[in-house]
C-alpha positions as CSV (number, residue, x, y, z in Angstrom):
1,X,34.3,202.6,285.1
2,X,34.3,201.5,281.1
3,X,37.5,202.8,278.8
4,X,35.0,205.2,277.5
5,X,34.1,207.1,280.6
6,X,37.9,207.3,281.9
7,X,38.5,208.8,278.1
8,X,35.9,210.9,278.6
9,X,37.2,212.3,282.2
10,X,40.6,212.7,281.0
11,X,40.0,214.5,277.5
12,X,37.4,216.9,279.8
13,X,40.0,217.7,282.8
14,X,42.9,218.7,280.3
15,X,40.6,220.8,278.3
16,X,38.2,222.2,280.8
17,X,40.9,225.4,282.1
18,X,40.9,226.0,278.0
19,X,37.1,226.3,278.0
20,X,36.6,228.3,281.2
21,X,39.0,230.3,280.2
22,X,37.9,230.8,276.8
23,X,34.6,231.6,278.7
24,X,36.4,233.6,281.2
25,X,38.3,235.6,279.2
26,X,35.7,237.1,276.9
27,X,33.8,238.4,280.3
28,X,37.1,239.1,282.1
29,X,36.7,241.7,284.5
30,X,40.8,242.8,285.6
31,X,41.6,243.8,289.1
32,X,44.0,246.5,289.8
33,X,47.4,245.8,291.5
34,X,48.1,249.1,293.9
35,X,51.7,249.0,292.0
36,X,50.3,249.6,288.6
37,X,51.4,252.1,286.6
38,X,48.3,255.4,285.8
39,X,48.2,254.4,282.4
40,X,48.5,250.6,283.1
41,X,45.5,251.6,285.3
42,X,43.5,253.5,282.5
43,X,44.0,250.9,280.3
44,X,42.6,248.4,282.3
45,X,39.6,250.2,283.4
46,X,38.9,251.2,279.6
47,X,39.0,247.3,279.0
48,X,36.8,246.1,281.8
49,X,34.4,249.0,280.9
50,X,34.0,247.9,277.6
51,X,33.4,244.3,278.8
52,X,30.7,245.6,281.3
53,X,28.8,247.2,278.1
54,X,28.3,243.8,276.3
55,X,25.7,241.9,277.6
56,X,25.8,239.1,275.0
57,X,28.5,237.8,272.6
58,X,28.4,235.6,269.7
59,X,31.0,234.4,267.1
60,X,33.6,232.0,266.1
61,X,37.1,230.6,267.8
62,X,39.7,228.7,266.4
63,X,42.0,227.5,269.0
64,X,45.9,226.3,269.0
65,X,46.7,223.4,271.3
66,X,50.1,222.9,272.9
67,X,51.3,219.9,270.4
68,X,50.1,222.6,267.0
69,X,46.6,220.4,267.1
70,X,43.8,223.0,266.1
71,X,40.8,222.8,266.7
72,X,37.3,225.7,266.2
73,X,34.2,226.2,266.6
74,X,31.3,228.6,267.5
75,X,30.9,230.5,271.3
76,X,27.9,232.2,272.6
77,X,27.8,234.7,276.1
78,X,24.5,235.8,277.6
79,X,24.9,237.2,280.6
80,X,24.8,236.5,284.0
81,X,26.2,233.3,284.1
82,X,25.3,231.6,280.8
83,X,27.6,230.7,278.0
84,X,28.1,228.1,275.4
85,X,31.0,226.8,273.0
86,X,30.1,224.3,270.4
87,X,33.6,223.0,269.0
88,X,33.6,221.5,265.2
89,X,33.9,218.1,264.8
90,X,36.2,215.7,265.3
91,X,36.5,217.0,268.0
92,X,32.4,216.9,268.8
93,X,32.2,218.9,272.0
94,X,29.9,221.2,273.8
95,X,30.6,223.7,277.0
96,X,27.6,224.8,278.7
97,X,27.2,227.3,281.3
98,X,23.3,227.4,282.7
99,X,23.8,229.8,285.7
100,X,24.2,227.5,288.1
101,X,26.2,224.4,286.7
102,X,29.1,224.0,283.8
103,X,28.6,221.0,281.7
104,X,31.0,219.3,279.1
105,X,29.5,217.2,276.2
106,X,31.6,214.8,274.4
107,X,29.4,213.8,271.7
108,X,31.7,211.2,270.5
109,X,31.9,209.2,273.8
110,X,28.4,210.0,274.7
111,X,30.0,211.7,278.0
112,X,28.9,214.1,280.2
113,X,31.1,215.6,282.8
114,X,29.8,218.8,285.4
115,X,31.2,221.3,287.8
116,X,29.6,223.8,290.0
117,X,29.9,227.5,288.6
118,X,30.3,228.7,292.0
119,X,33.9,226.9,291.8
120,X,35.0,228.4,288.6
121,X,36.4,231.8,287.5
122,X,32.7,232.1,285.4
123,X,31.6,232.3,289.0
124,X,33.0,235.9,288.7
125,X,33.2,236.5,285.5
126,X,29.6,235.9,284.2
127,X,27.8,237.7,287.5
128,X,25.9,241.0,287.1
129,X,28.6,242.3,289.6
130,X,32.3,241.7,289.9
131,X,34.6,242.0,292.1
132,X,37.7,241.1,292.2
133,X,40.6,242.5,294.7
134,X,43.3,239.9,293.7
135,X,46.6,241.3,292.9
136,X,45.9,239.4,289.8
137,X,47.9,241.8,287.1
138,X,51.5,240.6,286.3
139,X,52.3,243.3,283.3
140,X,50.5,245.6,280.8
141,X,51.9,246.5,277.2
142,X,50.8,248.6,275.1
143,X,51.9,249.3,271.5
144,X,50.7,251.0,268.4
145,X,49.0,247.7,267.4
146,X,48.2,245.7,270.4
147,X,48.0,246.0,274.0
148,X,49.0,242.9,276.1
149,X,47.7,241.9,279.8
150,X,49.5,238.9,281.9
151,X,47.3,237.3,284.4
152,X,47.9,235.2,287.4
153,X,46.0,234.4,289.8
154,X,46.5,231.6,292.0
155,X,43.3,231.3,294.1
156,X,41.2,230.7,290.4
157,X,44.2,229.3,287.7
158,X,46.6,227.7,290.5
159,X,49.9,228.7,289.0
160,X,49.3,229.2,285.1
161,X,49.3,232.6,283.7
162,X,46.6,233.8,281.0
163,X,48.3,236.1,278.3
164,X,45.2,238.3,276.7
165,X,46.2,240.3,273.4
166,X,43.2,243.5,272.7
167,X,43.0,246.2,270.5
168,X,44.4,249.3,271.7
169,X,41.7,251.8,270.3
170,X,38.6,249.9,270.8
171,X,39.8,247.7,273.4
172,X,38.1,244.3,271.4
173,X,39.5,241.2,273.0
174,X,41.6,239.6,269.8
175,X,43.5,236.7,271.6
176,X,44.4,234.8,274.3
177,X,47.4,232.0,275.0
178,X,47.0,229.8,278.3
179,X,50.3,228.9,280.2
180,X,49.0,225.8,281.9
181,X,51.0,224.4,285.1
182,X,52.9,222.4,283.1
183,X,54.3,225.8,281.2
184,X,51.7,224.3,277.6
185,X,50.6,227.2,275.7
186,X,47.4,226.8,274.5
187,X,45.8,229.8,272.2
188,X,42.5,231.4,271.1
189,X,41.8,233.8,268.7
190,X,38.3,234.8,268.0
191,X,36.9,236.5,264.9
192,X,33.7,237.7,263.2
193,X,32.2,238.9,267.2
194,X,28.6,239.8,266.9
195,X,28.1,242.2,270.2
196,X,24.5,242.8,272.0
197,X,22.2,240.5,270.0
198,X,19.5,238.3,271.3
199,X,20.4,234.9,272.1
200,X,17.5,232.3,272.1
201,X,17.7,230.4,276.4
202,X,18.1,226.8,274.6
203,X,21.4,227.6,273.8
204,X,22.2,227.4,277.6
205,X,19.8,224.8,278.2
206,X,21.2,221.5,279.8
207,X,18.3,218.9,280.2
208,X,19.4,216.8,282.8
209,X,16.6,214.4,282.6
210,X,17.7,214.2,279.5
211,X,21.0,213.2,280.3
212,X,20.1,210.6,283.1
213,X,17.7,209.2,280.7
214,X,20.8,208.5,278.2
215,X,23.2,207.3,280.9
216,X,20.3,204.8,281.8
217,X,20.0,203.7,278.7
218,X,23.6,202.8,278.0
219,X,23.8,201.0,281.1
220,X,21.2,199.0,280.5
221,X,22.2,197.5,277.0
């Protein structure tokens, strides 16, 4: 395996929980603990309805790493099961979701790197029905300008915790921060969210023949 390829693996397992979940989180759908609280409960079922209403998302992320680093880009949700996040350079990467397969592009490196969807949380997530009986709640805030739902679930995040910040009227996701296993914070915040527009398919596409064809080629010379 060349330097390039073990760069490429490396840079795409510490970043790929940030990606699903950045994926994950704009679809999430939050399962109810039996201890929660009636208006912990409400409040939960307002957000996950809201979620349920928007088929297809579009708009722009910036993201906070763990060491300050930030980094941006553009995202785009169709679902079931397709999504895409285009990150500005230099940081030169692609996530793609095609319904059946995830798929990170580092541009830079020329890398490609893949993992099933059925063994992500966009497995869930990005499916025409959810459901989830995890006791996956840890707490619900709410205040007069935020409400604020900790997530853990062990069986899709191992042992990190997903921190999701909404609005409290119209229950818009604003931010998330990732707690990694590590206890690394990474954060998202997205902004100017275009809701229930039509997204052209070749934003999902991934052209594996493509790809192969590439790979090939770089082998050869």
């Amino acid at each position: 395996m060349n330097d390039h390829a073990q760069t490429g693996q490396k840079y795409t397992a510490s970043k790929l929980l940030g990606w699903i979940a950045a994926a994950a989180f704009l679809w999430v759908f939050i399962p109810l603990a039996e201890a929660a609280e009636d208006n912990d409960a409400k409040t939960v079922e307002a957000i996950s309805n809201y979620f349920s209403s928007v088929p297809s998302l579009r708009g722009e992320f910036v993201q906070f790493g763990p060491r300050g680093e930030q980094t941006g880009g553009k995202f785009y949700i169709q679902r079931p099961g397709k999504i895409r996040f285009d990150y500005d350079k230099p940081a030169a990467i692609s996530v793609f979701a095609d319904g059946k397969t995830i798929a990170i592009n580092n541009k830079k490196l020329k890398t490609w790197d893949f993992v099933p969807l059925s063994k992500t949380p966009l497995k869930l997530l990005l499916a025409d029905k959810i459901d989830v009986s995890d006791r996956s709640i840890k707490s619900v805030v709410t205040e007069a300008d935020l409400t604020t739902v900790v997530l853990g679930n062990k069986s899709l995040f191992g042992s990190s915790k997903i921190t999701l910040m909404f609005d409290p009227k119209t229950f818009e996701l604003r931010q998330w921060t990732i707690t990694d296993n590590q206890g690394k914070d990474t954060s998202v915040m997205i902004f100017n969210v275009e809701k229930n527009i039509k997204l052209s398919s070749r934003l999902f596409k991934i052209d594996y023949f493509k790809i192969e064809a590439e790979k090939e080629s770089r082998f050869e010379n």
